[in-house]
C-alpha positions as CSV (number, residue, x, y, z in Angstrom):
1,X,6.3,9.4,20.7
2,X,8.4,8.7,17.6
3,X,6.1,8.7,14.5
4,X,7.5,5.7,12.1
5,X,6.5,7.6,8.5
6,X,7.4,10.9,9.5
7,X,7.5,13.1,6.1
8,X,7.2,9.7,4.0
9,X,4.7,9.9,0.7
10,X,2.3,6.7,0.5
11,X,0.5,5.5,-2.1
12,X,-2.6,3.1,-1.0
13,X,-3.9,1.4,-3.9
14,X,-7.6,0.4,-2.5
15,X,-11.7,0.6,-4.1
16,X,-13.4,0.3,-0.7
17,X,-14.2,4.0,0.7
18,X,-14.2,2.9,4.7
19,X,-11.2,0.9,4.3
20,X,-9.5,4.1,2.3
21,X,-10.3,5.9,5.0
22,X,-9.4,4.2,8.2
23,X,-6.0,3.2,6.6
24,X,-5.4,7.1,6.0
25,X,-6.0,8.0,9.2
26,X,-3.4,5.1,10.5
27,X,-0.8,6.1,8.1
28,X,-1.4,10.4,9.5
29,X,-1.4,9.1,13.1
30,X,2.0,7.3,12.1
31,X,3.1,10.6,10.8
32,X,2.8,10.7,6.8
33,X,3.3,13.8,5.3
34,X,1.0,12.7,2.2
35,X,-1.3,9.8,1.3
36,X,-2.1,9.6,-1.9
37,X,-5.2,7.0,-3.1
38,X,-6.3,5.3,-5.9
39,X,-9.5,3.4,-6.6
40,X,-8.0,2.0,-9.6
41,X,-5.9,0.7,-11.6
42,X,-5.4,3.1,-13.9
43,X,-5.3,5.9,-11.3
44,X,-2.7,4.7,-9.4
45,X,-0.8,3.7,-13.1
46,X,-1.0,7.7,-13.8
47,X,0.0,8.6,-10.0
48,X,2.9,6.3,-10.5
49,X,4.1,8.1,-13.0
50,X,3.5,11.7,-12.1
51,X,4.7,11.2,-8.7
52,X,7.6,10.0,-6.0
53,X,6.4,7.4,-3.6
54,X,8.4,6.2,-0.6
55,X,6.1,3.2,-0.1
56,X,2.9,1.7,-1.2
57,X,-0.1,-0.1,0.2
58,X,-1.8,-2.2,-2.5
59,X,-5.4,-4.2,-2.3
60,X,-4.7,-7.2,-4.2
61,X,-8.5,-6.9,-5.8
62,X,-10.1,-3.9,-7.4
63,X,-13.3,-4.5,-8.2
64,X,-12.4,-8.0,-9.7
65,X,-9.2,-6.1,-11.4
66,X,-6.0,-7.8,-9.6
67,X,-3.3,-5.2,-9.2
68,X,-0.2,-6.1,-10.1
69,X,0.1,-3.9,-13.0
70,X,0.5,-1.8,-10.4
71,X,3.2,-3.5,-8.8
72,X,4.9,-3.9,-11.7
73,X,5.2,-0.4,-12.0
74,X,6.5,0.3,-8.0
75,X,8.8,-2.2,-8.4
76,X,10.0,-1.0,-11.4
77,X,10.9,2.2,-9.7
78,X,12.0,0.5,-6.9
79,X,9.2,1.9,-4.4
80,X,8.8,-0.6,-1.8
81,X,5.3,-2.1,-1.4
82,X,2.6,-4.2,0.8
83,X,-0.4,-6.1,-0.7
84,X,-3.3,-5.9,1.3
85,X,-6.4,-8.5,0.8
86,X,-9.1,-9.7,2.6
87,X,-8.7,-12.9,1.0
88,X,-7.0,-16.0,1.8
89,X,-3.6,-14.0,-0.2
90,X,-3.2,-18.3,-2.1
91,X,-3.5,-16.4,-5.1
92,X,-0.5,-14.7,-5.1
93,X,0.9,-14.5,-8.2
94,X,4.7,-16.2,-8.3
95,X,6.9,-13.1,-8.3
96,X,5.4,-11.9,-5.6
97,X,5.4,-14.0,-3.1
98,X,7.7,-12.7,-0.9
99,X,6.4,-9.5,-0.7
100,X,4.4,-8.1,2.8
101,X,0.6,-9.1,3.2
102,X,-1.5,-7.4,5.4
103,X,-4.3,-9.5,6.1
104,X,-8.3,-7.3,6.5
105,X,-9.1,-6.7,8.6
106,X,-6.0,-5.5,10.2
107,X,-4.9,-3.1,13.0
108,X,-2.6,0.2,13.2
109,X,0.6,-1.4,14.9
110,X,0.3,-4.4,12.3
111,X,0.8,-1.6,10.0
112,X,3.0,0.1,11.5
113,X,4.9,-3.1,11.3
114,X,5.1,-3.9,8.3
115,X,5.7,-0.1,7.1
116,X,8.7,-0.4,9.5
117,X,9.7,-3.1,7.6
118,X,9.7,-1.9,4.0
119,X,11.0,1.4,5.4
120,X,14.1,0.8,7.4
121,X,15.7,4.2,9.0
């Protein structure tokens, strides 16, 4: 079977240790060379800038910090991105609102999906 992420670098942007891990083990069973994480974000600020990205996963809600600091600084370097929340995602901030949400909880071919999306080819 074709793996979709095959030798693509991800950055997921997320504070919650179970979700971390069950969305690394998608993005490896898709076929990511790395995954990178964050719990913050100031992490994924310094990761950002010490690192190449193909795509990023992003929890819209750190702890109560939003991150779009963080988007700011993928779409700066024109890394492609999803926002992922277990929220309603109404408080998207204008900017962003066509960007990819991923609804929690969600499942590996959603992601898959939506990967597929911001990573045509």
């Amino acid at each position: 079977m074709a793996k979709p992420l095959c030798d693509r670098r991800i950055l997921v942007v997320e504070d919650e240790m179970l979700v971390l891990i069950m969305i690394e083990d998608m993005l490896a069973d898709l076929g990511c060379e790395s995954v990178t994480a964050a719990a913050t974000v100031k992490q994924a600020l310094a990761l950002i800038e010490a690192h190449d990205f193909d795509a990023a996963m992003l929890d819209m809600n750190l702890n109560g910090d939003k991150t779009y600091f963080v988007a700011d600084a993928l779409a700066a370097r024109g890394v492609p991105f999803v926002f992922s929340t277990g929220y309603s995602g109404h408080e998207m901030r204008d900017g962003y609102r066509d960007r990819p949400l991923l609804k929690k909880p969600f499942m590996d071919k959603q992601l898959a999906e939506v990967f597929a999306r911001l990573l045509p080819g």
